[in-house]
C-alpha positions in Angstrom: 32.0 84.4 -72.8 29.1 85.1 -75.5 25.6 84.4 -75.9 26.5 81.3 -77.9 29.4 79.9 -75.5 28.3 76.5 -73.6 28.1 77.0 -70.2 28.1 74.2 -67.5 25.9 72.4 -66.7 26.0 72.2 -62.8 23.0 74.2 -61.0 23.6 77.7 -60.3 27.5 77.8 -62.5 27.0 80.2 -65.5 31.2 79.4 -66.3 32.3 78.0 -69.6 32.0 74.2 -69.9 35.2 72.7 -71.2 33.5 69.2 -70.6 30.8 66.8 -72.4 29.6 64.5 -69.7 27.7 61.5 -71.9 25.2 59.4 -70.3 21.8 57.6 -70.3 18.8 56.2 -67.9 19.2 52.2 -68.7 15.5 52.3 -67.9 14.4 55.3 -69.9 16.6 55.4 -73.4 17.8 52.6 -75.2 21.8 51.8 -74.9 22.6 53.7 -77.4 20.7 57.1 -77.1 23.1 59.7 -74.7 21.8 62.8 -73.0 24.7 65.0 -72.5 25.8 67.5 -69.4 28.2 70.2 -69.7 31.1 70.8 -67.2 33.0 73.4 -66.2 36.7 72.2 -64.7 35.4 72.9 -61.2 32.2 71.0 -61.7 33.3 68.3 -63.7 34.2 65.5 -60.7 31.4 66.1 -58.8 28.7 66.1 -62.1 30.5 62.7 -63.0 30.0 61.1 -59.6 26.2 62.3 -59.7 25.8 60.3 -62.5 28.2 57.5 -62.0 27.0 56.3 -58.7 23.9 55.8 -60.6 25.4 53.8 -63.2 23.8 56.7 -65.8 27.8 58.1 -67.3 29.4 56.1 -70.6 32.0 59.2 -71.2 33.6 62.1 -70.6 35.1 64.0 -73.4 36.8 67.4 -73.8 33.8 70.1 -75.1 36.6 70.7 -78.3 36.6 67.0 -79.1 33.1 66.3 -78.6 31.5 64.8 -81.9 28.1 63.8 -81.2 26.0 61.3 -83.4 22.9 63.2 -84.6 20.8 60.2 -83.3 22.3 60.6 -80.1 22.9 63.9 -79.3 20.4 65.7 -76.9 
């Protein structure tokens, strides 16, 4: 792992994320804006749940397949 390798997202992990976890606050950003998380494979089920139970998550992609919109991306 380098400086510049994404690292998850999960407090306390320093592991590689391999995971984009996409999501926004329906009161806070507008439907379209998504913040983003990054999982590690250990991490990611329990990151998603955190956010799905509050009805925050709209995707999960793969960290190699993630192409974020410049509007969105943050």
């Amino acid at each position: 792992m380098t400086d510049e390798t994404p690292v998850c997202s999960a407090k306390g992990c320093r592991e590689a994320a391999v995971w984009v976890l996409a999501w926004n606050n329906p009161k806070l950003h507008t439907p379209e804006r998504r913040k983003t998380w990054l999982a590690c494979e250990e991490h990611r089920e329990h990151l998603s749940t955190f956010l799905g139970v509050r009805g925050f998550l709209k995707d999960v992609v793969a960290l190699k397949d993630w192409r974020p919109d410049a509007d969105s991306w943050s």
